[in-house]
KOLNUZA-960275 format. One line per field, with one value per atom (N, C-alpha, C): residue in one letter; x, y, z; residue number from 1; atom name. Coordinates in steps of 0.001 Angstrom, whole numbers. Layout:
<pts>
residu = A / ...
px = X / ...
py = Y / ...
pz = Z / ...
num = NUM / ...
atome = CA / ...
</pts>
This chain:
<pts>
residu = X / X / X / X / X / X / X / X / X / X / X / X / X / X / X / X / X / X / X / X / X / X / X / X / X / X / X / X / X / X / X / X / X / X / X / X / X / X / X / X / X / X / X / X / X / X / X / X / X / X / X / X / X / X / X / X / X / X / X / X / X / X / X / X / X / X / X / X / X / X / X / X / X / X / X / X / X / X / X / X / X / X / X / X / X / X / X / X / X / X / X / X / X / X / X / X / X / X / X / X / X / X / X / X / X / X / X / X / X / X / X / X / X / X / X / X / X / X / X / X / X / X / X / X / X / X / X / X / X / X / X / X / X / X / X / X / X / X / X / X / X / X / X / X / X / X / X / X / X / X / X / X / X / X / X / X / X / X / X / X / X / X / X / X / X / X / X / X / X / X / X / X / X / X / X / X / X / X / X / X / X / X / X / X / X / X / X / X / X / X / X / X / X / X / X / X / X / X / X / X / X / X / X / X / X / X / X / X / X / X / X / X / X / X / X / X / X / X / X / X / X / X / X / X / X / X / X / X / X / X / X / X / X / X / X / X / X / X / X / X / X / X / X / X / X / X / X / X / X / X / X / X / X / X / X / X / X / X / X / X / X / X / X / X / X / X / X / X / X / X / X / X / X / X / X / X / X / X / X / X / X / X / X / X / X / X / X / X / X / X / X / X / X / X / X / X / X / X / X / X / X / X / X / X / X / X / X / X / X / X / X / X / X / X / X / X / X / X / X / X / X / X / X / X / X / X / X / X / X / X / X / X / X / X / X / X / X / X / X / X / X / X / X / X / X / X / X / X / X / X / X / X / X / X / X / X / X / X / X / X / X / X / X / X / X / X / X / X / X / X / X / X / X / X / X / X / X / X / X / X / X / X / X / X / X / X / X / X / X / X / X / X / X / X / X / X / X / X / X / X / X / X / X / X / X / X / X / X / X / X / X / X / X / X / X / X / X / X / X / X / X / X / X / X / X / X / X / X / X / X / X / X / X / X / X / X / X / X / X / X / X / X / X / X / X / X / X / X / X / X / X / X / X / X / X / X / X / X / X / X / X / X / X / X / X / X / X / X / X / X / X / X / X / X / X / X / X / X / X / X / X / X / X / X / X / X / X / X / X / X / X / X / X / X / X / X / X / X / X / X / X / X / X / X / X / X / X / X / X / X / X / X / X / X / X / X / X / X / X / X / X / X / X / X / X / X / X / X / X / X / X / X / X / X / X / X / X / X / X / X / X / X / X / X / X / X / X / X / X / X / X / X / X / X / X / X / X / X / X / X / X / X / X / X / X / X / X / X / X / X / X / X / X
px = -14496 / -14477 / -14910 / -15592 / -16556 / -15236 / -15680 / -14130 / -14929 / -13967 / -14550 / -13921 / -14415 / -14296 / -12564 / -13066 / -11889 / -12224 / -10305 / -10425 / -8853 / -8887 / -7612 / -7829 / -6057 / -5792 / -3971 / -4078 / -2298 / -1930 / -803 / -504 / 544 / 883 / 1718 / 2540 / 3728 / 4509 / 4955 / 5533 / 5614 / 7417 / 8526 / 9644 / 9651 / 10661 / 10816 / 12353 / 12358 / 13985 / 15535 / 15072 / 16133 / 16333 / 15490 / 15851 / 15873 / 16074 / 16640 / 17909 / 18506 / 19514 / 19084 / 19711 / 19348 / 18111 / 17939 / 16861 / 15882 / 15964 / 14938 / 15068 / 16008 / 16085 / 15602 / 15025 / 15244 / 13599 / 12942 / 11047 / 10585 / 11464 / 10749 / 10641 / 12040 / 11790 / 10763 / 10700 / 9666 / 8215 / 7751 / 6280 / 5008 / 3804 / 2819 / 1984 / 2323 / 1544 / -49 / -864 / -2157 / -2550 / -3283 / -3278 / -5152 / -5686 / -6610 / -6928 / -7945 / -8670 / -9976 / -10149 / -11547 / -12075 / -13333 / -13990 / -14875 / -14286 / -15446 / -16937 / -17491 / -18254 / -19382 / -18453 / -19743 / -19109 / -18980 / -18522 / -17906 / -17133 / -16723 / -15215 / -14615 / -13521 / -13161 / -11843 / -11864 / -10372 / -10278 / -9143 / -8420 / -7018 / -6520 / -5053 / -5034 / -3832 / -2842 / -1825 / -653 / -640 / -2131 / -2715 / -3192 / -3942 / -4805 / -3704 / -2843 / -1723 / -2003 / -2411 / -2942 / -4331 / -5294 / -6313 / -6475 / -5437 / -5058 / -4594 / -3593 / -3318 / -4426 / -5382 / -6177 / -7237 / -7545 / -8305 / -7820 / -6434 / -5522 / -5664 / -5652 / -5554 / -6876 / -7691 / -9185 / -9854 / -9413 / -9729 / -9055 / -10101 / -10130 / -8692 / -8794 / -8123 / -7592 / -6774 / -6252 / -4996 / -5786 / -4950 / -4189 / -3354 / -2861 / -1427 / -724 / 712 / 1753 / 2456 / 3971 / 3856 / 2701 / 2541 / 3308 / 3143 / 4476 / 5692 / 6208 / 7503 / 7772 / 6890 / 7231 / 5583 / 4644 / 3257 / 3634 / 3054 / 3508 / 4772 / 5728 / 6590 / 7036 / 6860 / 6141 / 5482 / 4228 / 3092 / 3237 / 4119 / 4692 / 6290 / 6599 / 7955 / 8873 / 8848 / 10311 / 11157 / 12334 / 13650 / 14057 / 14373 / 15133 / 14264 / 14767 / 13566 / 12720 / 12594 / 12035 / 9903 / 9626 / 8142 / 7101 / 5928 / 4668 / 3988 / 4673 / 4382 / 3036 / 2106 / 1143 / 29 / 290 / -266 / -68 / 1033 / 1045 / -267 / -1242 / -2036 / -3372 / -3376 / -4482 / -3590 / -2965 / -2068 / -2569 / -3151 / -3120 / -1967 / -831 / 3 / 157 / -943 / -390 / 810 / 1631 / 2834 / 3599 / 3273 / 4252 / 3470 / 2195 / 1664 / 2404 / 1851 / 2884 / 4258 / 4993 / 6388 / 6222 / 5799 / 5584 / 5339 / 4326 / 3822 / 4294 / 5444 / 6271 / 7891 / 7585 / 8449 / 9924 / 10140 / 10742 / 10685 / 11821 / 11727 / 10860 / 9633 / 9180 / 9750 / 10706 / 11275 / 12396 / 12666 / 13979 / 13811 / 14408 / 14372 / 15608 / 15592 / 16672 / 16084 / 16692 / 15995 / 14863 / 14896 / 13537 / 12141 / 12411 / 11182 / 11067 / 11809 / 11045 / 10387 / 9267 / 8207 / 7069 / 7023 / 5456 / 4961 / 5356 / 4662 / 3013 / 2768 / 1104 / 423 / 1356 / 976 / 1259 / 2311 / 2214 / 1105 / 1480 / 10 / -1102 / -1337 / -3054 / -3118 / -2571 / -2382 / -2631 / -1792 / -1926 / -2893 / -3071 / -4592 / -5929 / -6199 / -7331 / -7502 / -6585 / -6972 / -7054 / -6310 / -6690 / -4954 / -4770 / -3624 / -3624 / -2684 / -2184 / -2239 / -2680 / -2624 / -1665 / -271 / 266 / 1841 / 2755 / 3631 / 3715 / 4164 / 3729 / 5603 / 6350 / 7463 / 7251 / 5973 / 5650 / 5182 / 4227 / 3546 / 4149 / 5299 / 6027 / 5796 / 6121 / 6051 / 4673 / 3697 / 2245 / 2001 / 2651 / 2539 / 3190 / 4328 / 4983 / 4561 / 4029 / 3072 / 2059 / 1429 / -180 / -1090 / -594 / -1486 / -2718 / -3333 / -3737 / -4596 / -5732 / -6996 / -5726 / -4936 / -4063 / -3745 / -3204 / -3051 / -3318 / -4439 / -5672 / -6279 / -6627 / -6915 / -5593 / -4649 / -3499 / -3744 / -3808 / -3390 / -5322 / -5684 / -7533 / -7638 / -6907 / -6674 / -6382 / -5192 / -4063 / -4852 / -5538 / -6834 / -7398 / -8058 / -8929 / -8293 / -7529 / -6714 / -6251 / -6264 / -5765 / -7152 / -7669 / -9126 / -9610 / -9556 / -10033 / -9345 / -7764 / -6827 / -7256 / -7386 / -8024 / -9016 / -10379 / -11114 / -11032 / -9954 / -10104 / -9089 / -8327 / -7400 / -8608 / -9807 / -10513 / -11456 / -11980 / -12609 / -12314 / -11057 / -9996 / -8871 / -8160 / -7095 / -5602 / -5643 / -3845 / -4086 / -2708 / -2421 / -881 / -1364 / -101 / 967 / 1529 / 2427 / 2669 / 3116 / 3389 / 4566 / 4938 / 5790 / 5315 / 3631 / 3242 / 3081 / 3817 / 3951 / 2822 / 2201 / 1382 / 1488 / 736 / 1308 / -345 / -295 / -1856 / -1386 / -2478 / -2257 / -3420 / -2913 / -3722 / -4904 / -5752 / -6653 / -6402 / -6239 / -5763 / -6573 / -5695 / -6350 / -5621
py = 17045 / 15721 / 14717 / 13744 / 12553 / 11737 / 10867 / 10110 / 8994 / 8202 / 6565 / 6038 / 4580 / 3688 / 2992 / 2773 / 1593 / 1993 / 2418 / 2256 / 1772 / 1444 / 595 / 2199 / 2567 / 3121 / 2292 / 2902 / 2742 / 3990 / 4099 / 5519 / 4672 / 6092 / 6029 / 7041 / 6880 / 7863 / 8668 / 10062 / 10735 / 9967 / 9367 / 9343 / 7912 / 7340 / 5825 / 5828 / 5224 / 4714 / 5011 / 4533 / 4512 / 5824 / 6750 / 8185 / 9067 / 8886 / 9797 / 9661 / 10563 / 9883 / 9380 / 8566 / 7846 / 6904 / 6635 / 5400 / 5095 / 3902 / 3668 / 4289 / 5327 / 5938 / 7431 / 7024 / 8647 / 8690 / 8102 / 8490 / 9683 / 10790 / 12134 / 12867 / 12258 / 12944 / 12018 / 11212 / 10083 / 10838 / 11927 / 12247 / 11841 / 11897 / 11463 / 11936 / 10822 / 10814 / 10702 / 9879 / 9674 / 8518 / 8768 / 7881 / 7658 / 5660 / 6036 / 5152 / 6184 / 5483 / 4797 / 3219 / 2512 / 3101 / 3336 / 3460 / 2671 / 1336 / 0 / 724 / 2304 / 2256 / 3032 / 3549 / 4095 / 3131 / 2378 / 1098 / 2056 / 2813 / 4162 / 4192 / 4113 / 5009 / 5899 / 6759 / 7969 / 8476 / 9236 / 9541 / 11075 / 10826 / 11836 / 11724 / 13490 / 14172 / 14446 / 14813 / 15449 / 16631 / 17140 / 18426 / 18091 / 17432 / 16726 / 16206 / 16099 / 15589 / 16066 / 16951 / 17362 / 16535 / 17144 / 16394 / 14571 / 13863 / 12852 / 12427 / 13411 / 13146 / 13455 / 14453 / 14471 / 13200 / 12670 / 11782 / 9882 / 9773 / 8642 / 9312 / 10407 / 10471 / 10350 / 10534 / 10711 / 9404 / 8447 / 7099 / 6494 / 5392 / 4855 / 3355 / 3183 / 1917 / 1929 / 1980 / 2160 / 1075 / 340 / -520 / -493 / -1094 / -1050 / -2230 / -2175 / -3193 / -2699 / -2568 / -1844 / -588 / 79 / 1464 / 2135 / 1522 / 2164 / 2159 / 1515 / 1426 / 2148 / 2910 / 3600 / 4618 / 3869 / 4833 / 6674 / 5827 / 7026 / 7872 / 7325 / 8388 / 9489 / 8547 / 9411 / 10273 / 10165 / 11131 / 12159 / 11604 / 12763 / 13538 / 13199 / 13582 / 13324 / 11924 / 11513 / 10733 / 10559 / 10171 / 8817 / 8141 / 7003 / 6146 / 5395 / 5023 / 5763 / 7322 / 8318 / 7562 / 7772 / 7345 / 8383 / 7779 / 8772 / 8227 / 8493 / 7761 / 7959 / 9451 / 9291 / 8527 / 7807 / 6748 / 5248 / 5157 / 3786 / 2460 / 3399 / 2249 / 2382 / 3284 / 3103 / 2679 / 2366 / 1014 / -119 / -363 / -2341 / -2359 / -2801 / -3101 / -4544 / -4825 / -6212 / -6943 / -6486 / -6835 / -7064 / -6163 / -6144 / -7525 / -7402 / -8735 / -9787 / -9916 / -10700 / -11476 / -10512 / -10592 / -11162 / -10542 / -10881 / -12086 / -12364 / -13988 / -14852 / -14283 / -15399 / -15135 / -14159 / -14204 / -13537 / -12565 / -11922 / -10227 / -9675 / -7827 / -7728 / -7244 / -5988 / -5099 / -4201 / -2897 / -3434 / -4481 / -4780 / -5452 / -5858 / -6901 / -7273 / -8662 / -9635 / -10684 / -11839 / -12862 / -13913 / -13568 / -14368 / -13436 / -11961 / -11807 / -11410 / -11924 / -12344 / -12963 / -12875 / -13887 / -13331 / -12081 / -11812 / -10363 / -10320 / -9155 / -9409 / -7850 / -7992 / -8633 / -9084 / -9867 / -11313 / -11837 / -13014 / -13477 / -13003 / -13155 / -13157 / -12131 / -12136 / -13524 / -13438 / -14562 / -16166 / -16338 / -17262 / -17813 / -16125 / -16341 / -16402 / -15242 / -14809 / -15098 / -15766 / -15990 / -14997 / -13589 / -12246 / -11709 / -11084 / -10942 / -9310 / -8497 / -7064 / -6961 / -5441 / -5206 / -4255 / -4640 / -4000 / -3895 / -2980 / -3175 / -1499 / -1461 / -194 / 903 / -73 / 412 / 1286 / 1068 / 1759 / 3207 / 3042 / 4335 / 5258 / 5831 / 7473 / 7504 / 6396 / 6791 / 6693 / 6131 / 6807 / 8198 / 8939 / 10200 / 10935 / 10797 / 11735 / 11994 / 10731 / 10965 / 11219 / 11512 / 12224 / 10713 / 9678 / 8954 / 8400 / 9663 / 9582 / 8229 / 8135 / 7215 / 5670 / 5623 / 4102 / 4218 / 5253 / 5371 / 4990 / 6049 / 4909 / 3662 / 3807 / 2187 / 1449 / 1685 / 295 / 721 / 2178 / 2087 / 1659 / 1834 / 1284 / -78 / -382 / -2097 / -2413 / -2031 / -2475 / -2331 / -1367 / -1108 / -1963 / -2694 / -3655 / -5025 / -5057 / -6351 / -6278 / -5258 / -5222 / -4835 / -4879 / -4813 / -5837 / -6925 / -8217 / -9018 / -8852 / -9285 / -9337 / -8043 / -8099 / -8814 / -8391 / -9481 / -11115 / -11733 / -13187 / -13095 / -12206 / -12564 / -12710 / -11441 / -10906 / -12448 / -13036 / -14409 / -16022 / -16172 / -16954 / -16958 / -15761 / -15672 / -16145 / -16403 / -17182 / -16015 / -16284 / -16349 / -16965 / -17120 / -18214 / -17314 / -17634 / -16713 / -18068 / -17213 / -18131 / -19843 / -19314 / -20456 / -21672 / -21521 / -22498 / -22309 / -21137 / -20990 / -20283 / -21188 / -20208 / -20130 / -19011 / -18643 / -17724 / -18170 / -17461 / -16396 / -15383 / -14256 / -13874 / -13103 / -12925 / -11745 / -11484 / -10409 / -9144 / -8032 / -6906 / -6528 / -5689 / -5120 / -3971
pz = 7850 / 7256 / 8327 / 7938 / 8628 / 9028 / 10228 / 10457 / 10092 / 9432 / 8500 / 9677 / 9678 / 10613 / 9718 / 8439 / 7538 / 6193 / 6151 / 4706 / 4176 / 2762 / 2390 / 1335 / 1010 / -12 / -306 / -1664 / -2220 / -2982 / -3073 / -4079 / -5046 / -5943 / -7116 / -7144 / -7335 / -7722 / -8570 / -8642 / -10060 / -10368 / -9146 / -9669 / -9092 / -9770 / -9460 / -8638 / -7927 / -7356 / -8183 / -9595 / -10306 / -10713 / -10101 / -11308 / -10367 / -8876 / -8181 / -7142 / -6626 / -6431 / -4714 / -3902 / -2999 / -3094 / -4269 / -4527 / -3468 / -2783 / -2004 / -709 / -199 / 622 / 396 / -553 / -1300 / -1021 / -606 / -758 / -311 / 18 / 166 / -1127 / -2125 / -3274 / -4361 / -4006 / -4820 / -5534 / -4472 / -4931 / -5125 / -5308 / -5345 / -6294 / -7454 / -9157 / -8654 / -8035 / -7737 / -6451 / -5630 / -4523 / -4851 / -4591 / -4453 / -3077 / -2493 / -1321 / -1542 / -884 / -987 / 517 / 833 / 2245 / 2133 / 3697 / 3394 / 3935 / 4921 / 5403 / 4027 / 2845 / 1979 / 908 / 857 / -505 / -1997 / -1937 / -2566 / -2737 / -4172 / -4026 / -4568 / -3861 / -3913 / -4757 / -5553 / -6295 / -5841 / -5452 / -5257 / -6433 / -6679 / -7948 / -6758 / -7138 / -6213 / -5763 / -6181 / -5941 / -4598 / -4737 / -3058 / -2282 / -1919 / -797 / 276 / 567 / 1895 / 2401 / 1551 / 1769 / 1938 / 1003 / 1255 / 2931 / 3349 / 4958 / 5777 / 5430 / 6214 / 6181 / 5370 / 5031 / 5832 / 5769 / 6328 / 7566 / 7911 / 10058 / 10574 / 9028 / 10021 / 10236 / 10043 / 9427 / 11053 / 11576 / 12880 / 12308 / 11243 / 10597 / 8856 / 8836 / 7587 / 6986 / 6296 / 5457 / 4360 / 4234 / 2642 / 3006 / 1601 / 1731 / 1471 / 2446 / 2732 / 2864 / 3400 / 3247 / 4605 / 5248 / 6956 / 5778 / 5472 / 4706 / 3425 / 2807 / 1592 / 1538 / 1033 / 953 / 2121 / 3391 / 4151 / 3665 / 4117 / 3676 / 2481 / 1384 / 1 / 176 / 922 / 1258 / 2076 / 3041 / 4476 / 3864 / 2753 / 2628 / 3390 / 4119 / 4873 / 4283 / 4445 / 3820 / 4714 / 3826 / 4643 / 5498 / 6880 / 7765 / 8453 / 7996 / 9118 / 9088 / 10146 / 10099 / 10439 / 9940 / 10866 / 11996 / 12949 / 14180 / 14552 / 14535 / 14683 / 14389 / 13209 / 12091 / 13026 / 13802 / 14232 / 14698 / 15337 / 16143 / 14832 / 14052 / 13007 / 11541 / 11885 / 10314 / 10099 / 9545 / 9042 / 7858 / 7858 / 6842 / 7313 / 5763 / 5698 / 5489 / 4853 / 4339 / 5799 / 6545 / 7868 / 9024 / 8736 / 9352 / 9165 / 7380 / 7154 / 7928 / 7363 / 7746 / 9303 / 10321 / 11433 / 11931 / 11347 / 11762 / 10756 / 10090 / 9505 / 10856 / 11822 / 12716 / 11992 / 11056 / 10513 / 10714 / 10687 / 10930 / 10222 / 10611 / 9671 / 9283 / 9648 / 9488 / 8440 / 8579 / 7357 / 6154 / 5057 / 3947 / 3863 / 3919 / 3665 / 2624 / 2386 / 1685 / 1696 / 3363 / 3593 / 3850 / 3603 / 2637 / 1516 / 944 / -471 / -654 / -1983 / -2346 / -1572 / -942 / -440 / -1299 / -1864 / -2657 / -2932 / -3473 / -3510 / -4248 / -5199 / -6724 / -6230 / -5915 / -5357 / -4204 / -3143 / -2227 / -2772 / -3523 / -3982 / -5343 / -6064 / -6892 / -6357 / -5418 / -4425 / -3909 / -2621 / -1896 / -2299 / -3574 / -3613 / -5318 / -5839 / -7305 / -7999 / -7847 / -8684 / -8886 / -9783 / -10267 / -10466 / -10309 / -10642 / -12190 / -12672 / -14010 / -14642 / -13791 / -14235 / -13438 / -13046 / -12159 / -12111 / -10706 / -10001 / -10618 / -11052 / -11765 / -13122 / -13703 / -14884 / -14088 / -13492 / -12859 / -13201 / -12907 / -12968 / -14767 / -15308 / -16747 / -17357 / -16806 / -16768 / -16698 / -15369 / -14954 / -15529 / -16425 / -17209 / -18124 / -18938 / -20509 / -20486 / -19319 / -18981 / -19128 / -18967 / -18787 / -18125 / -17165 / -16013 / -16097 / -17121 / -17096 / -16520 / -16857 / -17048 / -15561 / -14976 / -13883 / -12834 / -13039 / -11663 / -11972 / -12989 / -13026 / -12490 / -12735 / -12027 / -10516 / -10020 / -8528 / -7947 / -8445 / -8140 / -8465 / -8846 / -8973 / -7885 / -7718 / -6784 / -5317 / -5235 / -3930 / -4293 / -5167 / -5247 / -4615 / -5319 / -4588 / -3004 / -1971 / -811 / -303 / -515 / 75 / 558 / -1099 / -1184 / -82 / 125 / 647 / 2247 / 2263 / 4084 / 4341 / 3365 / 3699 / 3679 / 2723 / 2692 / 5017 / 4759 / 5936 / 7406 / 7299 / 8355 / 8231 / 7300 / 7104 / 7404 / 6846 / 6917 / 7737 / 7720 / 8754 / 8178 / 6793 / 5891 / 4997 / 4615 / 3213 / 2519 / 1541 / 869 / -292 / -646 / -1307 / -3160 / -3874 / -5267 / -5045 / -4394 / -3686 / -2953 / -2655 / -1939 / -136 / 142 / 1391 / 2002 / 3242 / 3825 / 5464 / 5663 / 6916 / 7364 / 8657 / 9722 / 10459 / 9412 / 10166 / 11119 / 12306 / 13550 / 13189 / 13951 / 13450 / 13558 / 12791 / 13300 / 14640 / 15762 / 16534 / 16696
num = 1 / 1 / 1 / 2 / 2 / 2 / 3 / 3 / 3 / 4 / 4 / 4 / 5 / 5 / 5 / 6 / 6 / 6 / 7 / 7 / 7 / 8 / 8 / 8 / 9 / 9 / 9 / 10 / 10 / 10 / 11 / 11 / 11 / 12 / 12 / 12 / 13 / 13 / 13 / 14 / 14 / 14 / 15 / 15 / 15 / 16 / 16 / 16 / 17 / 17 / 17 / 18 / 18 / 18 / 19 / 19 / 19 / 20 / 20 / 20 / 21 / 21 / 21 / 22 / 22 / 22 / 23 / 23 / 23 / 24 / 24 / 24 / 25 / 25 / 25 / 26 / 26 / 26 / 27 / 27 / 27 / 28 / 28 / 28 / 29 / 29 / 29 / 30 / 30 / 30 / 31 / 31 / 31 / 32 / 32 / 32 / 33 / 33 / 33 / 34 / 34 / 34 / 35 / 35 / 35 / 36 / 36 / 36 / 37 / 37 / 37 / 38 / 38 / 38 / 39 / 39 / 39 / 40 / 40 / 40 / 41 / 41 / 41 / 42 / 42 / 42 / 43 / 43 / 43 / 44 / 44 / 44 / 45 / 45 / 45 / 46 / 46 / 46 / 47 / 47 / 47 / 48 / 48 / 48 / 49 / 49 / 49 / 50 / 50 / 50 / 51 / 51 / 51 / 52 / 52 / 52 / 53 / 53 / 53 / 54 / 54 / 54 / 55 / 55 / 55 / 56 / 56 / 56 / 57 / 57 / 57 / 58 / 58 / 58 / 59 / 59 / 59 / 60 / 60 / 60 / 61 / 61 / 61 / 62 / 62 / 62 / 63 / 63 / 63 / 64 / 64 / 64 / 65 / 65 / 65 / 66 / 66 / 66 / 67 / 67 / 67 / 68 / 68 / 68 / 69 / 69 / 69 / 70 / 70 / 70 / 71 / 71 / 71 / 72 / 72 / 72 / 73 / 73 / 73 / 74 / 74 / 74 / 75 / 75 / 75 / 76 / 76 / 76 / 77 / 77 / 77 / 78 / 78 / 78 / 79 / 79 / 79 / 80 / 80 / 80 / 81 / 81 / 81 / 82 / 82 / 82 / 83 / 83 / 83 / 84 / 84 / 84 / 85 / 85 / 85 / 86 / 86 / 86 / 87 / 87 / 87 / 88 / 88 / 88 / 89 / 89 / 89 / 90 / 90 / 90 / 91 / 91 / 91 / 92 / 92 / 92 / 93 / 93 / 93 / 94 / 94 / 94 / 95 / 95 / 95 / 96 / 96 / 96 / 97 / 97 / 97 / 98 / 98 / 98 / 99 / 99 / 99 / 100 / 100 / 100 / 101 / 101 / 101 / 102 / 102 / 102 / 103 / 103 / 103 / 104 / 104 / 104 / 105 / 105 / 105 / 106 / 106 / 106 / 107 / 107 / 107 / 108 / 108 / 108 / 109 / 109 / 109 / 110 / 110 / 110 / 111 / 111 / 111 / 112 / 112 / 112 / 113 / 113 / 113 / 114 / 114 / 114 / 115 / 115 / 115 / 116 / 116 / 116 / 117 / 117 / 117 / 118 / 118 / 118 / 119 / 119 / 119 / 120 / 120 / 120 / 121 / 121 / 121 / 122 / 122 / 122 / 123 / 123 / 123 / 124 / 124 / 124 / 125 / 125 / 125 / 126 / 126 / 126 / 127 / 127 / 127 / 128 / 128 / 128 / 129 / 129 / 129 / 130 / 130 / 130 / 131 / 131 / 131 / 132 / 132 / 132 / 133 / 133 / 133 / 134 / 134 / 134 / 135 / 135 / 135 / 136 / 136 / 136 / 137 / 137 / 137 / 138 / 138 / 138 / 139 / 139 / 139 / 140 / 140 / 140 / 141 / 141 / 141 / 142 / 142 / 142 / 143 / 143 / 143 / 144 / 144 / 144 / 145 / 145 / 145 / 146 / 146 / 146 / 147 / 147 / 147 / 148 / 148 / 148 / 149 / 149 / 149 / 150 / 150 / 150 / 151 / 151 / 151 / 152 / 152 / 152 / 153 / 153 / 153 / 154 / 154 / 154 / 155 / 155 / 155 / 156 / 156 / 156 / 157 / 157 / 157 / 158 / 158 / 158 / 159 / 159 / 159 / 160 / 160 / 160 / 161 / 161 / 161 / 162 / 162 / 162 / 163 / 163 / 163 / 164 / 164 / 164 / 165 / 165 / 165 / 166 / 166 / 166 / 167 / 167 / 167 / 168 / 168 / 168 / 169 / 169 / 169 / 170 / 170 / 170 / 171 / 171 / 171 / 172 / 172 / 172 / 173 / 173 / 173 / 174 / 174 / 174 / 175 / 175 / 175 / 176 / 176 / 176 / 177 / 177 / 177 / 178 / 178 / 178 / 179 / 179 / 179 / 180 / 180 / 180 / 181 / 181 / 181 / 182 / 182 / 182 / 183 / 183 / 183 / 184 / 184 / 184 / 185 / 185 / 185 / 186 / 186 / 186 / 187 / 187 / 187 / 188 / 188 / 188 / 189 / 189 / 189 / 190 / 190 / 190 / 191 / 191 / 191
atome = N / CA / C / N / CA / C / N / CA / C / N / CA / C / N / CA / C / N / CA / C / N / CA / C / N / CA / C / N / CA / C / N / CA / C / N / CA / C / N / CA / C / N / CA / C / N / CA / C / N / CA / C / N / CA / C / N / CA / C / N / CA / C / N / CA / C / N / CA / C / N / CA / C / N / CA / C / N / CA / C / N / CA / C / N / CA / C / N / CA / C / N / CA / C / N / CA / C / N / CA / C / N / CA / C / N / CA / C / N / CA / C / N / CA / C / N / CA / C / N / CA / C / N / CA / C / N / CA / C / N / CA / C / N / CA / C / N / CA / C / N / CA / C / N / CA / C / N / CA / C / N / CA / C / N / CA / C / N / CA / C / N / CA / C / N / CA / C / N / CA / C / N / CA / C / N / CA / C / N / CA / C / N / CA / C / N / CA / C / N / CA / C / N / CA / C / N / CA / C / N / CA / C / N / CA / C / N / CA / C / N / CA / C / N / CA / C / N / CA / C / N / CA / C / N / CA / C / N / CA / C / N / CA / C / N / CA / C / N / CA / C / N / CA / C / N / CA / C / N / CA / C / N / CA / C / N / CA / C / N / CA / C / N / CA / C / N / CA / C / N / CA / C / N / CA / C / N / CA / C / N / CA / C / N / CA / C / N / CA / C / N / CA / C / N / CA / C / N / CA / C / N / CA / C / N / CA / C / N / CA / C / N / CA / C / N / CA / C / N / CA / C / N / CA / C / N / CA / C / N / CA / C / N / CA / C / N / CA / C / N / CA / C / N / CA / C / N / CA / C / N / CA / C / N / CA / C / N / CA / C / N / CA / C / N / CA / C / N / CA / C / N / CA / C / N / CA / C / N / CA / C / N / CA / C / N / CA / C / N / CA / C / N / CA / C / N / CA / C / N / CA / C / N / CA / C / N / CA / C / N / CA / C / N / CA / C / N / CA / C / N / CA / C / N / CA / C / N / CA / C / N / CA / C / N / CA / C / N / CA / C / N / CA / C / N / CA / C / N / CA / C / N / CA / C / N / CA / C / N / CA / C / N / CA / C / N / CA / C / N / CA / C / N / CA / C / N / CA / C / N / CA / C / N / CA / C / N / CA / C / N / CA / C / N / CA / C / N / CA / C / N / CA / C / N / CA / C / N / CA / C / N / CA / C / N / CA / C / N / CA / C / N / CA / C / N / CA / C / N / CA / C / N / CA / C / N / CA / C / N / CA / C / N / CA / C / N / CA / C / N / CA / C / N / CA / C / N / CA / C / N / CA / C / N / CA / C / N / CA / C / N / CA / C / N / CA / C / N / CA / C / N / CA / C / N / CA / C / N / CA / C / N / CA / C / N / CA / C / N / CA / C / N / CA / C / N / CA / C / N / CA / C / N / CA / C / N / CA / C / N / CA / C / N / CA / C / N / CA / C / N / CA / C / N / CA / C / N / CA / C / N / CA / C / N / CA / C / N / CA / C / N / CA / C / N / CA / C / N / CA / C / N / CA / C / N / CA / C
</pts>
């Protein structure tokens, strides 16, 4: 496999929080309903089943830069099967998580949620920043994947890549973004 310079992906899950036990600690049992990857160097994206999970990791390590939102915090671990705060450390210096930018240069844990981050989700930010809205909420997904809904599927999680794509680029151009609340905040350039 070719190593891409940059690419943004998001996944979906086959189980939601509420239906296993240890909920949001629980993301090893969470699973992976469909993940899709954009690659900015062939303008292409790419669809992976829960069949491809491997190939999926191989594809995120081979990648010089890899974006997405909140993916250190849940994506990865879903994908790697870790529980709780466990991480993929090897992943560290090729992450762009915006969400954790975010948080950052609002001078807040990344690694935690309290009340002052709330209001940055991907739907708010992009709504905000970039005038484009989610088609859907990533809470339906597992019940996409149970009723064989696949076509509905990716289209929400190929959305949802669409929108964090867009997202990097207004940030890599501009350098803000604002949240539904009015709040905005300058984020630094990834390096």
């Amino acid at each position: 496999m070719s190593k891409s310079s940059h690419i943004v992906f998001d996944i979906e899950t086959q189980f939601g929080p509420q239906e296993i036990q240890g909920g949001w600690n629980a993301t090893d049992k969470m699973g992976v309903s469909c993940a899709v990857v954009y690659d900015f160097d062939i303008d292409r994206f790419e669809v992976y089943s829960p069949l491809d999970v491997e190939a999926l990791k191989e594809r995120i390590e081979s990648a010089e830069r890899v974006t997405g939102f909140n993916i250190w915090k849940f994506d990865y671990p879903v994908i790697y099967g870790l529980p709780g705060n466990r991480r993929v450390e090897k992943l560290r210096f090729t992450t762009d998580d915006i969400l954790r930018r975010i948080w950052s240069a609002l001078e807040l844990n990344p690694d935690g949620f309290g009340a002052n981050h709330r209001g940055w989700s991907l739907g708010d930010v992009c709504g905000a920043t970039i005038g484009a809205s989610k088609n859907g909420s990533g809470a339906h997904a597992p019940e996409l994947f149970k009723t064989g809904q696949f076509n509905a599927l990716i289209d929400y999680c190929k959305n949802d890549v669409l929108l964090t794509r867009n997202l990097c680029q207004h940030i890599a151009d501009h350098g803000w973004v604002s949240n539904s609340q009015g709040l905005r905040v300058e984020i630094p350039p990834w390096s």
